[in-house]
MARFI-285612 format. One record per residue (C-alpha): x, z, y. Coordinates in nm, 3 decimals. Layout:
<roke><east>X</east><up>Z</up><north>Y</north></roke>
...
END
This chain:
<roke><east>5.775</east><up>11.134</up><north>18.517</north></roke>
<roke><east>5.810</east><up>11.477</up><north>18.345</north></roke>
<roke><east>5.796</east><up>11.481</up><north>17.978</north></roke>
<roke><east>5.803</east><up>11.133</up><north>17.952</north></roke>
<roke><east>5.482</east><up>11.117</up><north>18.137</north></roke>
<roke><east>5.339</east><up>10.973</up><north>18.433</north></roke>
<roke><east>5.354</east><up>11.276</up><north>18.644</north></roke>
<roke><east>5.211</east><up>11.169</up><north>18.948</north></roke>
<roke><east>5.112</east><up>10.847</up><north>19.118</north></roke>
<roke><east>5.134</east><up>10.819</up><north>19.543</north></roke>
<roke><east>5.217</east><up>10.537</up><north>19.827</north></roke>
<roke><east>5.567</east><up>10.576</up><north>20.002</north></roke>
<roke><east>5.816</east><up>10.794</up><north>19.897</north></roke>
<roke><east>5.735</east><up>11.124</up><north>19.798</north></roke>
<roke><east>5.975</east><up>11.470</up><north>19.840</north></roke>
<roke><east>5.930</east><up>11.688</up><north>19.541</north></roke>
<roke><east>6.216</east><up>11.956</up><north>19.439</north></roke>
<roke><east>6.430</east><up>11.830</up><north>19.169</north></roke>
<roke><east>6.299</east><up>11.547</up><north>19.190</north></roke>
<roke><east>6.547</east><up>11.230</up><north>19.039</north></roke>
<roke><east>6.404</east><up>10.876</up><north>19.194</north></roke>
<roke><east>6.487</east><up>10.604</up><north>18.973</north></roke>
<roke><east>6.601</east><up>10.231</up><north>19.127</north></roke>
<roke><east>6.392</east><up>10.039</up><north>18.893</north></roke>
<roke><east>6.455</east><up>9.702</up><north>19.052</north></roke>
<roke><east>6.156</east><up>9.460</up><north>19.019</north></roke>
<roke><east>6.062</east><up>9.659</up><north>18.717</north></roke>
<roke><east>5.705</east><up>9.799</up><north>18.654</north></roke>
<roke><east>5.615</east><up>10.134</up><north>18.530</north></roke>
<roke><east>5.278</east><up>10.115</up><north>18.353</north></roke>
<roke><east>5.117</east><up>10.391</up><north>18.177</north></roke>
<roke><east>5.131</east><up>10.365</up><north>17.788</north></roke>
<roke><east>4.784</east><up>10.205</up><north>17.629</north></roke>
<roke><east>4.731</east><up>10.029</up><north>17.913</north></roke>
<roke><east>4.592</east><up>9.654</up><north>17.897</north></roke>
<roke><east>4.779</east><up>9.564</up><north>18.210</north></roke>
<roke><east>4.692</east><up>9.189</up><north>18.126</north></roke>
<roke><east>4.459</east><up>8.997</up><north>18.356</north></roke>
<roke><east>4.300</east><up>8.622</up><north>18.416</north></roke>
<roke><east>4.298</east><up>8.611</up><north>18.713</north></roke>
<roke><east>4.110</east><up>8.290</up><north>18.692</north></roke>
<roke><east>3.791</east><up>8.459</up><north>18.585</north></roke>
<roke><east>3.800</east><up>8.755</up><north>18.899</north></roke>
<roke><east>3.815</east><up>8.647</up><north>19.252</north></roke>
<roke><east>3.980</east><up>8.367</up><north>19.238</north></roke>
<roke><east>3.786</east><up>8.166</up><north>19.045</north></roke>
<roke><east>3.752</east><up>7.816</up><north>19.110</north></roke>
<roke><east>4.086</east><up>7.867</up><north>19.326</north></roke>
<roke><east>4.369</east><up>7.798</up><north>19.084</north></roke>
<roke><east>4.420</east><up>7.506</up><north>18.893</north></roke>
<roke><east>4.305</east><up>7.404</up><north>18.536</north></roke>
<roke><east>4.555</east><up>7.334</up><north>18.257</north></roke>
<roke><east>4.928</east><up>7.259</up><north>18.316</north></roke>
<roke><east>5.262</east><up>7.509</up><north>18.276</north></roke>
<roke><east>5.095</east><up>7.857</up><north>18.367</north></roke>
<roke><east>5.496</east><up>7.966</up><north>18.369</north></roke>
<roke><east>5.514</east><up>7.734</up><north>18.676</north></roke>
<roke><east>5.168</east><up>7.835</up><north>18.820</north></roke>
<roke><east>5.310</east><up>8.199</up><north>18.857</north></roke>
END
């Protein structure tokens, strides 16, 4: 993050000067504007999952 920005995006841990890594926990950082919904019923696993009931409970 630099600016309140998305800086950069990589896999594993990254070494940058200065850098300050943030514990987030089981948060998710998701770029602003971002639909980050899905249905996943409709994608590839269609027909997989089951119809109606308590979605909460699904998940």
């Amino acid at each position: 993050m630099r600016d309140g920005r998305i800086e950069r995006v990589a896999r594993g841990r990254v070494s940058i000067a200065r850098a300050r890594e943030v514990d987030l926990g089981e948060a998710i950082v998701a770029a602003g504007m971002v639909n980050a919904h899905a249905h996943l019923e409709l994608g590839a696993l269609a027909g997989r999952t089951p119809r109606g009931g308590d979605f909460a409970a699904w998940v």
